[in-house]
C-alpha positions as CSV (number, residue, x, y, z in Angstrom):
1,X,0.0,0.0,0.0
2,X,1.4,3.1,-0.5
3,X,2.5,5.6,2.1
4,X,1.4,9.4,1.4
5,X,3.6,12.2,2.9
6,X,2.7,15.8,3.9
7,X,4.8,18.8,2.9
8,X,4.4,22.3,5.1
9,X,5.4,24.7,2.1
10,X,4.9,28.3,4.1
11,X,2.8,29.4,7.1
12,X,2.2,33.2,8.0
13,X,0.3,35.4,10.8
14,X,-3.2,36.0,10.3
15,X,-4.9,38.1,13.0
16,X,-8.4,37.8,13.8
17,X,-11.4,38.9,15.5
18,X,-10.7,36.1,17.7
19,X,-7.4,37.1,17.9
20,X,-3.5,36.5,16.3
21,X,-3.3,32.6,14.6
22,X,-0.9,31.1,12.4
23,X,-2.0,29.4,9.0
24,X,0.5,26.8,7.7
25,X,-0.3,25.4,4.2
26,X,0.7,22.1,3.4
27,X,1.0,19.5,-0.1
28,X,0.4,16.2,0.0
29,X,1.2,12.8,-2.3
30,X,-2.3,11.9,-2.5
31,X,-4.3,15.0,-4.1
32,X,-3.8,18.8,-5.5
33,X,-6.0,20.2,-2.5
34,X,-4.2,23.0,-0.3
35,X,-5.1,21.7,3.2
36,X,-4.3,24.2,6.2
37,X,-3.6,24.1,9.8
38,X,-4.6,27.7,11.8
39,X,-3.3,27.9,15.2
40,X,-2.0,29.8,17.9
41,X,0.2,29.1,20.6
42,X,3.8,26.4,21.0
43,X,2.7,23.1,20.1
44,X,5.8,21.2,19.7
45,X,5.9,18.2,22.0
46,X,2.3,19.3,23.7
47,X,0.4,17.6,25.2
48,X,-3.4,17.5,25.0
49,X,-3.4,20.2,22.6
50,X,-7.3,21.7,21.7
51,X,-8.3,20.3,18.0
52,X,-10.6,20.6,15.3
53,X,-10.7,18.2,12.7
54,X,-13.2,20.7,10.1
55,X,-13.8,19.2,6.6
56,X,-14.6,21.7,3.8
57,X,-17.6,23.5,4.0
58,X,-18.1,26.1,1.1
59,X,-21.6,27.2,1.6
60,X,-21.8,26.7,5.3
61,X,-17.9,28.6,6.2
62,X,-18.1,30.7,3.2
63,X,-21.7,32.2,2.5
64,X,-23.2,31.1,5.9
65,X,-25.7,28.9,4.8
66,X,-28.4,27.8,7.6
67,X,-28.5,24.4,6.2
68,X,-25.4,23.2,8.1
69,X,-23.9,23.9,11.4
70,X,-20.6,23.5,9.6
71,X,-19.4,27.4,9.6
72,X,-20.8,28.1,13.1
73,X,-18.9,25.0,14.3
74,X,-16.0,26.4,13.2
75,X,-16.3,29.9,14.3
76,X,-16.7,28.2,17.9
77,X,-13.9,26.2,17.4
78,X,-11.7,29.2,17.2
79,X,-13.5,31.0,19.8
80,X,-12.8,28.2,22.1
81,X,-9.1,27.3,21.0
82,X,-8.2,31.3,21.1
83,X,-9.4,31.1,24.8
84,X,-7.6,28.5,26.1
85,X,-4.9,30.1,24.1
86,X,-3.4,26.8,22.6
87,X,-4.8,25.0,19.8
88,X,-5.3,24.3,15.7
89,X,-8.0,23.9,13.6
90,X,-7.3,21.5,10.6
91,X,-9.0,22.3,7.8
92,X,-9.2,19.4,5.4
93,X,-11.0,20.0,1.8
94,X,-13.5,17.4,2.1
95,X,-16.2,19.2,0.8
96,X,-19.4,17.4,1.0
97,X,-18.2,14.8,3.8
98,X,-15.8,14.2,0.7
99,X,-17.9,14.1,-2.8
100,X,-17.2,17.6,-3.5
101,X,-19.5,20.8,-3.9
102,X,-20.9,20.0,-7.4
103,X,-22.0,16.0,-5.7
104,X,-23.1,18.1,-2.5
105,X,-25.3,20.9,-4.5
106,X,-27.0,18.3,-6.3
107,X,-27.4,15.9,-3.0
108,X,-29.4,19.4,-1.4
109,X,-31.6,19.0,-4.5
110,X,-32.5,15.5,-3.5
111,X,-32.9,16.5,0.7
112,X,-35.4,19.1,-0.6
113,X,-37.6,16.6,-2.3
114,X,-37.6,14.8,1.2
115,X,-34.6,12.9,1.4
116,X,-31.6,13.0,4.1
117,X,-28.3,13.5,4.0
118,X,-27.8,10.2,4.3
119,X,-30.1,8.8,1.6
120,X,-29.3,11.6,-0.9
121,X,-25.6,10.6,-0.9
122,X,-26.1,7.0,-1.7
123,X,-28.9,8.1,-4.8
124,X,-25.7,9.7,-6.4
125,X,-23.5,6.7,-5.9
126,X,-21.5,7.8,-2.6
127,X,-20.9,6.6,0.2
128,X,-22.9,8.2,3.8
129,X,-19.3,9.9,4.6
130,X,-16.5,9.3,2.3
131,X,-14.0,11.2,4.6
132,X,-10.5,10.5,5.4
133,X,-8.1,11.3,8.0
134,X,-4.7,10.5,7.5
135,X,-3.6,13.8,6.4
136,X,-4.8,15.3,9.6
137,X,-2.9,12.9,11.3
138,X,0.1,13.7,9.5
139,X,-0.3,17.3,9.8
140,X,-0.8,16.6,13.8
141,X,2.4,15.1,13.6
142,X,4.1,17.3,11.5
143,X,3.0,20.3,13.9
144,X,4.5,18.2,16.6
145,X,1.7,17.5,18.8
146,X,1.8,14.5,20.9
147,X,-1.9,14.1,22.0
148,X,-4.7,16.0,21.1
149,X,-8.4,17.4,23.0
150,X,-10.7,17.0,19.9
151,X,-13.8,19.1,19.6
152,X,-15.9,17.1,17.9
153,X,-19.6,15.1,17.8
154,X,-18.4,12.7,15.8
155,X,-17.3,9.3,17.3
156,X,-16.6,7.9,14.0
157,X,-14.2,10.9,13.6
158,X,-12.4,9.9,17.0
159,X,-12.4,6.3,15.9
160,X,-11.0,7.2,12.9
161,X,-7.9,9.1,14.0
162,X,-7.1,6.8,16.5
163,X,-6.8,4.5,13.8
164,X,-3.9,6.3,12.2
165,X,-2.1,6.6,15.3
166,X,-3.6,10.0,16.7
167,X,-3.8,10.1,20.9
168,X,-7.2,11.5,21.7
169,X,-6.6,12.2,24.8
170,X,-10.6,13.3,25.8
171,X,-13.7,14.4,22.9
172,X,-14.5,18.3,24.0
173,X,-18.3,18.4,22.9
174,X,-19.3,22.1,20.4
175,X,-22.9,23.4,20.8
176,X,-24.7,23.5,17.5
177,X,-27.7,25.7,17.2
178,X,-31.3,24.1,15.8
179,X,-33.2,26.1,12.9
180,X,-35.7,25.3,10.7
181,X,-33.3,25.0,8.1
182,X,-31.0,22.8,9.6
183,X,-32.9,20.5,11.8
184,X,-33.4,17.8,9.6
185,X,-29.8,17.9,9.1
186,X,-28.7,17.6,12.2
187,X,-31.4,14.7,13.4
188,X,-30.2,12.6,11.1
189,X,-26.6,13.3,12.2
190,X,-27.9,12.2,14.7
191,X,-30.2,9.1,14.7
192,X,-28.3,8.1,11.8
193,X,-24.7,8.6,12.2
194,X,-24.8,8.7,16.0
195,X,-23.3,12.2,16.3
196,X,-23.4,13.1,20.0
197,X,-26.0,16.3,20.1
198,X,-26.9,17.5,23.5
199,X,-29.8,19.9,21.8
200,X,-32.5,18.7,20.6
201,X,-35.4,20.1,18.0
202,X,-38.0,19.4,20.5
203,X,-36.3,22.0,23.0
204,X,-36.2,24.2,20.0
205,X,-39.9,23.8,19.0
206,X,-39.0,22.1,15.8
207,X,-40.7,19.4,14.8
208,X,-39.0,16.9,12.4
209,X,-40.2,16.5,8.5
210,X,-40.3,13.4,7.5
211,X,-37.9,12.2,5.3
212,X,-37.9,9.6,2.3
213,X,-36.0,6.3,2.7
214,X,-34.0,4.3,-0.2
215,X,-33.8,0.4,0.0
């Protein structure tokens, strides 16, 4: 099997409303995508260090689209990691829990005649999540970063790094808000893909539409 590599080609200051980061871009053997780490504090040989694993989100990070929770989750991320005054947010272009925006646009046609996420994906031929991980691994490692704090839902995500050799030392829970928009969304992240919520649509008054299924 072959062994991909990661290359850091350049990292500069970048300061923000949340205060002064670094962004390091980096190469890799396996694709042409520009994937980015954004931190702030010394991380060599750390410990325990406060992580976010975010995939790609375009519409969500970008244009702010209600239909995710994908650009607020991020924007906490830094909020928190800027606190505690250590941390990096790995920003992976998986767009589309990895079949790209063109597969993701047309898969938000499908959720809006009644499908979700889940369902839409495998009507165009993908897999529920077709994410990977090793290059955040690599990037952890490059950065120097012994164990990691990851703020995340997402068990499989935790499973998964673990898997290529990544300490999670404890999973640091992110609040997600409900709208009407995204609630179908995120139930089926959660009754679906087991994504650890601790709000619920009921607290928010939202009541669930029902979806289509595919056999």
């Amino acid at each position: 099997m072959t062994q991909h590599s990661v290359t850091r080609t350049t990292c500069a200051r970048i300061p923000t409303r949340h205060g002064q980061f670094q962004l390091c871009h980096y190469l890799n053997t396996e694709d042409t995508k520009e994937h980015l780490a954004f931190f702030v504090g010394d991380l060599q040989d750390a410990d325990e260090v406060l992580v976010r694993v975010h995939s790609e989100c375009f519409t969500g990070d970008v244009l702010g689209s209600l239909r995710c929770d994908c650009g607020e989750q991020l924007d906490r991320a830094l909020a928190m990691i800027a606190k505690e005054g250590r941390g990096v947010v790995i920003y992976l272009r998986q767009e589309g829990r990895g079949i790209g925006l063109e597969q993701k646009l047309r898969a938000y046609n499908l959720q809006d005649q009644g499908f979700d996420t889940v369902d839409a994906n495998i009507m165009l031929g993908h897999g529920a999540d077709e994410r990977r991980y090793w290059l955040a691994a690599a990037i952890l490692q490059d950065l120097g970063i012994r164990s990691i704090k990851l703020i995340t839902n997402n068990p499989a995500k935790i499973r998964a790094l673990v898997a290529e050799g990544v300490q999670v030392a404890s999973r640091v829970p992110i609040e997600v808000s409900f709208n009407r928009e995204n609630q179908d969304y995120l139930l089926t992240k959660a009754a679906r893909m087991n994504h650890l919520l601790s709000d619920t649509a009921e607290q928010k008054n939202l009541q669930p539409v029902k979806v289509c299924s595919v056999s």
